[in-house]
ROBAMAR-8193 format. One record per atom (N, C-alpha, C, O): residue number from 1; x, y, z. Coordinates in Angstrom, 3 decimals, padded with zeros to 6 digits, always signed. Each point is the difference from the previous one (the first is absolute). Layout:
N
REC     i          X          Y          Z
REC   NUM          X          Y          Z
...
# end
This chain:
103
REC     i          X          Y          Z
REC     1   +074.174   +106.682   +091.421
REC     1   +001.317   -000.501   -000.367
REC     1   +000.939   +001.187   -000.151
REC     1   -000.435   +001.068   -000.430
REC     2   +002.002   -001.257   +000.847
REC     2   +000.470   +000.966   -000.306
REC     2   +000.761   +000.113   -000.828
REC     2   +000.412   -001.099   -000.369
REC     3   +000.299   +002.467   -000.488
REC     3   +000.885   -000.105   -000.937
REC     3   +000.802   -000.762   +000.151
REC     3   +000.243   -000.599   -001.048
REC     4   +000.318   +000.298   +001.849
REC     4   +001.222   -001.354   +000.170
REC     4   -000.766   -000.836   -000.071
REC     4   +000.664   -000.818   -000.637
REC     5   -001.496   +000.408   +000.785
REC     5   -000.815   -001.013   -000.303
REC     5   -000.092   -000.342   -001.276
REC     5   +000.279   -001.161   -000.299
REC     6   -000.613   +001.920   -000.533
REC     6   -000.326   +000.372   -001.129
REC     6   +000.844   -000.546   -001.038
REC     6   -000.183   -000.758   -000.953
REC     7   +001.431   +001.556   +001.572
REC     7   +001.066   -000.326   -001.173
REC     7   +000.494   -000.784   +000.021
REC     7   +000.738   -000.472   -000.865
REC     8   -001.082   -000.018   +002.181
REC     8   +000.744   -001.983   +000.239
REC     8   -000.073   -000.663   -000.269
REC     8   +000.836   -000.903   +000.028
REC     9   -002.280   +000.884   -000.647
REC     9   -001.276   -000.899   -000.853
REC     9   +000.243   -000.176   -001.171
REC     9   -000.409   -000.969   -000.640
REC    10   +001.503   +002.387   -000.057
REC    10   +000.048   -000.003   -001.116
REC    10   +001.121   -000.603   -000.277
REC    10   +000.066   -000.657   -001.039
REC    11   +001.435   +000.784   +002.208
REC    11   +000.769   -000.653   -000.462
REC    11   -000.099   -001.464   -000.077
REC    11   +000.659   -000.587   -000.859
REC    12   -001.535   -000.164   +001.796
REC    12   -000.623   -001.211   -000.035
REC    12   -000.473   -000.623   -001.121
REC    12   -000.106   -001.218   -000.143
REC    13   -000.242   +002.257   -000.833
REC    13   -001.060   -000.707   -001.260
REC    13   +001.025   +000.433   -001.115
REC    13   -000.330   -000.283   -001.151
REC    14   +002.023   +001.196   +001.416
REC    14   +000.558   -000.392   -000.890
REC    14   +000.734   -000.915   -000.711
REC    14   +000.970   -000.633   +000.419
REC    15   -001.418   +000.590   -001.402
REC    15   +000.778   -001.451   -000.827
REC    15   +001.643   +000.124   +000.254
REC    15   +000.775   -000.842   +000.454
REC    16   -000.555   +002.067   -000.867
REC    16   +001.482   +000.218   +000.392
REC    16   +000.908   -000.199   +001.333
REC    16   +001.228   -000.076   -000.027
REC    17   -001.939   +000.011   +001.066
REC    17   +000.081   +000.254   +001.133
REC    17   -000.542   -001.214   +000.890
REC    17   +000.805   -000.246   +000.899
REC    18   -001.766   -000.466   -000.882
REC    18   -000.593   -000.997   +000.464
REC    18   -000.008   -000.653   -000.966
REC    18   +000.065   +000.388   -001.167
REC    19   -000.198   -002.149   +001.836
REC    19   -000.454   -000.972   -000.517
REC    19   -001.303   -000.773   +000.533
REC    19   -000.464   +000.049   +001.139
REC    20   +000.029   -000.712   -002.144
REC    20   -000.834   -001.099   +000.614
REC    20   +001.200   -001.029   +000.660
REC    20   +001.204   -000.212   -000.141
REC    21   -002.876   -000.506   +001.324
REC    21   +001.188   -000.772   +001.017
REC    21   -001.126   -001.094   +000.501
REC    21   -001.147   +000.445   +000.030
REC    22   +001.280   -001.471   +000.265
REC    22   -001.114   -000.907   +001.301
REC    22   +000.569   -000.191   +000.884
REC    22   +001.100   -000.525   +000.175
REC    23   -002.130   +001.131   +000.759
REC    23   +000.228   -000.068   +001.984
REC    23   -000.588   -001.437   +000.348
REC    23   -000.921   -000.433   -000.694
REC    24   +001.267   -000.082   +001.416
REC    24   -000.157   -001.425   +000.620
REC    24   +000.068   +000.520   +001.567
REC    24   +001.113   +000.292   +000.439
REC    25   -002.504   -000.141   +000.594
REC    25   +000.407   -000.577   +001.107
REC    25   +000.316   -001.116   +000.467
REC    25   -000.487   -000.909   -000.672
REC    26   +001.081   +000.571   +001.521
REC    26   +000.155   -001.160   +000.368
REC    26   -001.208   -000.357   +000.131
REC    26   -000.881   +000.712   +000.482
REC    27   +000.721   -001.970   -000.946
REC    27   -001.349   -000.631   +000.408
REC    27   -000.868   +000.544   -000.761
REC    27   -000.853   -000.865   -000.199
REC    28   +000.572   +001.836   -000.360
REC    28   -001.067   +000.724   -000.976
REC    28   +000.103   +000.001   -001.284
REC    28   +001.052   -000.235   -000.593
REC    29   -002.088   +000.489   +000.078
REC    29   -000.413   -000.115   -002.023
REC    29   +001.354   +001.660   -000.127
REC    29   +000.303   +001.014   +000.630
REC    30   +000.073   -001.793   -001.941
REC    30   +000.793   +001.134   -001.248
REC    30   -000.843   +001.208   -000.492
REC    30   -001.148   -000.055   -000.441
REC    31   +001.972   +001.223   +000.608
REC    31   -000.845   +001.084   -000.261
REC    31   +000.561   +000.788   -000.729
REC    31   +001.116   +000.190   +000.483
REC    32   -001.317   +000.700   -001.870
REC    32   +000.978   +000.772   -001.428
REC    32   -000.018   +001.658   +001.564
REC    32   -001.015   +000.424   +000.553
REC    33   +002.503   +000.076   -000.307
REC    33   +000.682   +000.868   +000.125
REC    33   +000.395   +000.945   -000.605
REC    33   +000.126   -000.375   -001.166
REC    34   +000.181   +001.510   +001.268
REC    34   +001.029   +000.753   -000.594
REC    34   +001.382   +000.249   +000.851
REC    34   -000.232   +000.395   +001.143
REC    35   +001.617   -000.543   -001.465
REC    35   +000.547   +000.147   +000.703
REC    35   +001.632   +000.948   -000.795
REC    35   +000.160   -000.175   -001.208
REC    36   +000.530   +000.773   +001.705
REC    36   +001.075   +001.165   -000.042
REC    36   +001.221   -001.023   +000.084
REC    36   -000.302   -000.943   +000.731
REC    37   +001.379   +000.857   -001.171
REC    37   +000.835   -000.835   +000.198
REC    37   +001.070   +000.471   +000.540
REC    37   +000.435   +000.764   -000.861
REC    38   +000.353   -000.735   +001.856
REC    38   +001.471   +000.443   -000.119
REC    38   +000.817   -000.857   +000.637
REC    38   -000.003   -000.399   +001.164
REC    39   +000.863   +000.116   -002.289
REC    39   +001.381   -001.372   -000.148
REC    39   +001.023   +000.940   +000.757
REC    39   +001.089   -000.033   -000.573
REC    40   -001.095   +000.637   +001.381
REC    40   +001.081   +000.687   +000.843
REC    40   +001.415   -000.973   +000.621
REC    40   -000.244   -001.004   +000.668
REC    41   +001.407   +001.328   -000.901
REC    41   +001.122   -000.758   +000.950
REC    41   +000.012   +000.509   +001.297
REC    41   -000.436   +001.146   +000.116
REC    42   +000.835   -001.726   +000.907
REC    42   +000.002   +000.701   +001.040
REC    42   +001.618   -000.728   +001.087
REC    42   +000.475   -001.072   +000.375
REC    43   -000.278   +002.219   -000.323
REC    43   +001.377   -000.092   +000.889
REC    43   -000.310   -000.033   +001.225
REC    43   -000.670   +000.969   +000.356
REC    44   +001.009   -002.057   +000.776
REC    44   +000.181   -000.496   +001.723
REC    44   +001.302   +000.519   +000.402
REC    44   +001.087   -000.116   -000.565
REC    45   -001.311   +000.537   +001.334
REC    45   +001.200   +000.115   +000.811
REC    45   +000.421   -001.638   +001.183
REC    45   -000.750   -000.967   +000.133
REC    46   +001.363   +001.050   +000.166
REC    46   +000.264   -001.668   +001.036
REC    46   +001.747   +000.335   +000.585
REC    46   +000.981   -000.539   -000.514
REC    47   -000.917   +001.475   +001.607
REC    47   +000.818   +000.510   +000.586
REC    47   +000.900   +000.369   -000.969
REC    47   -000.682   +000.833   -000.597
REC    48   +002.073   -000.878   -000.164
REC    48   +000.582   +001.044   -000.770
REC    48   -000.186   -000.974   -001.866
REC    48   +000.307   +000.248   -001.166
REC    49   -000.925   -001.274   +001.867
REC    49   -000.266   -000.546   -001.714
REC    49   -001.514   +001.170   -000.689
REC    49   -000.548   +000.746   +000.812
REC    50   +000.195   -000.757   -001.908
REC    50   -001.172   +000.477   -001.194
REC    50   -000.253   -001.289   -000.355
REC    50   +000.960   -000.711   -000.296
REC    51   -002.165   +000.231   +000.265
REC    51   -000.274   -001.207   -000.957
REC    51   -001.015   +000.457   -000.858
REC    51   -000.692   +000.923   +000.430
REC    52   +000.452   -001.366   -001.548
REC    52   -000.373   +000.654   -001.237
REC    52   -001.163   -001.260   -000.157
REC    52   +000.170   -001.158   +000.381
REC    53   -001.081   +001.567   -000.877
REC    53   -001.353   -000.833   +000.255
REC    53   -001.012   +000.694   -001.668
REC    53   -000.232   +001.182   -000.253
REC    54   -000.175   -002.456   -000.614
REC    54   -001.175   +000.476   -000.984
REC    54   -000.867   +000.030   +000.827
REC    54   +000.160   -000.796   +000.925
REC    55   -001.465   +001.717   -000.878
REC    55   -001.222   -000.178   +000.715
REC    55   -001.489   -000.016   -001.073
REC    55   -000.041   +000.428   -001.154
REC    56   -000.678   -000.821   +001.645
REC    56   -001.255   +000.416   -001.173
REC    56   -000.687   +000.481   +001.371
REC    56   +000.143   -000.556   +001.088
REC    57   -000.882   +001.649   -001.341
REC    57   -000.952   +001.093   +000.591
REC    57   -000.600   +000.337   -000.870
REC    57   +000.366   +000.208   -001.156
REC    58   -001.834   -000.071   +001.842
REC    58   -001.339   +000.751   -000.818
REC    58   -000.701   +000.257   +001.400
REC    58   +000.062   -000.321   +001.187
REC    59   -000.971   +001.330   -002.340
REC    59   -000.856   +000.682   +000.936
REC    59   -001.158   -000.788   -000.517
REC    59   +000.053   -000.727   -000.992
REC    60   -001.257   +000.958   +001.852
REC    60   -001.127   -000.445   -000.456
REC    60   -001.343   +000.982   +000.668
REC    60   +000.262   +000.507   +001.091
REC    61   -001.819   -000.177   -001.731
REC    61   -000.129   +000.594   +000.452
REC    61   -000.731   -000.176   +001.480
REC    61   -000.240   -001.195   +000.176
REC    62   -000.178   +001.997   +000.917
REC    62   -000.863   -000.774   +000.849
REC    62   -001.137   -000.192   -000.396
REC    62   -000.616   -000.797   +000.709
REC    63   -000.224   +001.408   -002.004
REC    63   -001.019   -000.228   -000.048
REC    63   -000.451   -001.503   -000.743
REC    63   -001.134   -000.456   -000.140
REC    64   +002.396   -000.104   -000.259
REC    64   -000.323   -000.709   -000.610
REC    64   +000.360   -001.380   +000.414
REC    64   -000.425   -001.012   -000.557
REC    65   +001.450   +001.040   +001.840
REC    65   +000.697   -000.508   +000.802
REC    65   +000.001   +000.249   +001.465
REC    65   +001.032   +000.453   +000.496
REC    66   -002.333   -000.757   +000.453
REC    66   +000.317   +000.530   +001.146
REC    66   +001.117   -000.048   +000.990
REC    66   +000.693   +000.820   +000.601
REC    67   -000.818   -002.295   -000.689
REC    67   +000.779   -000.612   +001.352
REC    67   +001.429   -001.146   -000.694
REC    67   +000.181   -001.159   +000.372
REC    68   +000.443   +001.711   -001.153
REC    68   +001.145   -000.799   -000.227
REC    68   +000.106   -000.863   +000.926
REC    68   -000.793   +000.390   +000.857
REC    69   +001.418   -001.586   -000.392
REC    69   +000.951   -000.741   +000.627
REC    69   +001.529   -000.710   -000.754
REC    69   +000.487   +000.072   -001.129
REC    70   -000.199   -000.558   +002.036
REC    70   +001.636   -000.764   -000.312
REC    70   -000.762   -000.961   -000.316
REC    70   -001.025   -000.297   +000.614
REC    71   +001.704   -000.588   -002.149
REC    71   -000.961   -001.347   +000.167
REC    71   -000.885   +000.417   -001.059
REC    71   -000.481   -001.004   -000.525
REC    72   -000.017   +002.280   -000.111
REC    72   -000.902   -000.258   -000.933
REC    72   +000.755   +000.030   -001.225
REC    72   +001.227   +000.028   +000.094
REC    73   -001.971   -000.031   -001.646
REC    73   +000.686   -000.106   -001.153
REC    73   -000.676   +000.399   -001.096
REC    73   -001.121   -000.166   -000.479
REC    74   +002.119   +000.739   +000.218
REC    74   -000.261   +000.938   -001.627
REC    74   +000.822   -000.461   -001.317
REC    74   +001.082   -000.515   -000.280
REC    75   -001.894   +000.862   -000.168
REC    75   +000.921   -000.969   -001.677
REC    75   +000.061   +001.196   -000.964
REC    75   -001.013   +000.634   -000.296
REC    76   +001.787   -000.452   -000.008
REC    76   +000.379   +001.325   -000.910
REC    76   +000.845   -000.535   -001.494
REC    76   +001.145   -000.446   -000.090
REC    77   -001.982   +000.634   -000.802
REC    77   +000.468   -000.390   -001.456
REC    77   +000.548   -001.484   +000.385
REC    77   +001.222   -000.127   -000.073
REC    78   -002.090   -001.177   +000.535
REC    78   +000.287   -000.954   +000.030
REC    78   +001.292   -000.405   +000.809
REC    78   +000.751   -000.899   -000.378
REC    79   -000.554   +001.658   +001.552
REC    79   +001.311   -000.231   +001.075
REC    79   -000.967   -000.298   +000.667
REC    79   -001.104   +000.261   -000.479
REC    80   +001.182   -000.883   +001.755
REC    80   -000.883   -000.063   +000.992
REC    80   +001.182   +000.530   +001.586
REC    80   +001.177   -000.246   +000.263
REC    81   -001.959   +000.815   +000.250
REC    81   +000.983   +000.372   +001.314
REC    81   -000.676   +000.536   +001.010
REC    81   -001.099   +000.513   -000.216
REC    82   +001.790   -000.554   +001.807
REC    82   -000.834   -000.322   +000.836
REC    82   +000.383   +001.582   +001.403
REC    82   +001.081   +000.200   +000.554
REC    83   -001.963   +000.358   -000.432
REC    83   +000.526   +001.014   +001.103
REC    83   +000.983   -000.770   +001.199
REC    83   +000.059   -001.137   +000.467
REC    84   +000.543   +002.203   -000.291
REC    84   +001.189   -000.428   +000.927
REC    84   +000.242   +001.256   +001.311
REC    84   +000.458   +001.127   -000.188
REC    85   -000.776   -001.534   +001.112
REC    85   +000.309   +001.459   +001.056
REC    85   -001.445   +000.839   -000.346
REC    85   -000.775   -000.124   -000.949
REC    86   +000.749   +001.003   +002.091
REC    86   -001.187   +000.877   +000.585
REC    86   -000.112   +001.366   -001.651
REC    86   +000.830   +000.838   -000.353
REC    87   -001.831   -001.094   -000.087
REC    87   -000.447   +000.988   -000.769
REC    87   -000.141   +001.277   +000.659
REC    87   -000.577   +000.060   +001.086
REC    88   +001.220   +001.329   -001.844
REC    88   -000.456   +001.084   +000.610
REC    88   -000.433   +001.263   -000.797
REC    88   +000.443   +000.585   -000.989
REC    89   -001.472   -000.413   +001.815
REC    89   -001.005   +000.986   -000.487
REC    89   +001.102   +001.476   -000.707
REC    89   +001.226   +000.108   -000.020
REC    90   -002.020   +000.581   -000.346
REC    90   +000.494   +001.842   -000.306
REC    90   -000.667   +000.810   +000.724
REC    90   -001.029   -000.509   +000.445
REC    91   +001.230   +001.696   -000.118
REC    91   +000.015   +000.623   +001.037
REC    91   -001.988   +000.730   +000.049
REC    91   -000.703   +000.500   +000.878
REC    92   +000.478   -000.915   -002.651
REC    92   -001.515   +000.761   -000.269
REC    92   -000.697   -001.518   +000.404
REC    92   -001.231   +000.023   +000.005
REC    93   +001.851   -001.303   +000.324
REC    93   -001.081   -001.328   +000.072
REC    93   -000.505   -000.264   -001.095
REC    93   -001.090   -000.572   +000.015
REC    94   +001.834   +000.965   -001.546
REC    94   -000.681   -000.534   -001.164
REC    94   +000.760   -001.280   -000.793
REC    94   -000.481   -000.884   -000.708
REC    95   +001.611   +001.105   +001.046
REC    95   +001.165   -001.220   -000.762
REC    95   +000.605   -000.909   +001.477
REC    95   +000.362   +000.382   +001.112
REC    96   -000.477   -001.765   -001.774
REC    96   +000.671   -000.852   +000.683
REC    96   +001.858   -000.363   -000.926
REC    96   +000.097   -000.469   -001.134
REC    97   +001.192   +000.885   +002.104
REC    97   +000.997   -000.284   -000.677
REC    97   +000.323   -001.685   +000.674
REC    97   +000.091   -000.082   +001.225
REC    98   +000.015   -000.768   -001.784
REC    98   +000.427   -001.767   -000.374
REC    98   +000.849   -000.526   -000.160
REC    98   +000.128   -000.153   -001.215
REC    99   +000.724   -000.330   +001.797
REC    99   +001.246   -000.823   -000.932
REC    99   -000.586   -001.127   -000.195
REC    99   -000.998   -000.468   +000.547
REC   100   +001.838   -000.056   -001.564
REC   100   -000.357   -001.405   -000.544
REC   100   +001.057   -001.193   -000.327
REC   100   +000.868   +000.123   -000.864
REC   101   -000.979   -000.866   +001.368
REC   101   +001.135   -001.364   -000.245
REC   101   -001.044   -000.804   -001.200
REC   101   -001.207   +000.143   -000.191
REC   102   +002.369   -001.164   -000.611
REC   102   -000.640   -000.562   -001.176
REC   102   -000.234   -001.256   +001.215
REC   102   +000.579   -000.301   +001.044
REC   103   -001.805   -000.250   -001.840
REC   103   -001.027   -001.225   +000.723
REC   103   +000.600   -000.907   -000.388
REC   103   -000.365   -001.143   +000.272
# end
């Protein structure tokens, strides 16, 4: 394993920093997660308009999460919500980044 490895693990198991979460594949049994949260806004461009957008994004890890799809669902402190659009990896293949629409 490597130091990035390492310390990824750790930010994963922080309370401060991570939460508990349940992954739902589609079609598959509920499974306890750890997951990173970030409530980021995000600004579009759409020829000379900005449209201003809340987003929910998290990461999740791959080890604990191989194969995300669109369509699966995670419930975080009793929200339930559902991936939306192509999950993408980080450049080491250890974090999956997610958006999420409410279910």
């Amino acid at each position: 394993m490597t130091a990035f490895a390492i310390a990824l693990d750790l930010l994963f198991t922080d309370g401060n920093i991570a939460r508990d979460a349940v992954f739902v594949a589609e079609g598959g049994a509920p499974r306890l997660i750890r997951v990173v949260m970030r409530r980021a806004d995000e600004v579009t461009t759409f020829g000379e308009a900005r449209l201003w957008s809340e987003t929910t994004r998290i990461d999740l890890r791959v080890a604990e999460v191989p194969t995300p799809r669109p369509g699966d669902r995670i419930e975080i402190d009793g929200e339930a919500f559902l991936i939306q659009g192509e999950p993408i990896r980080d450049r080491e293949r250890l974090v999956w980044t997610v958006n999420l629409r409410p279910a």
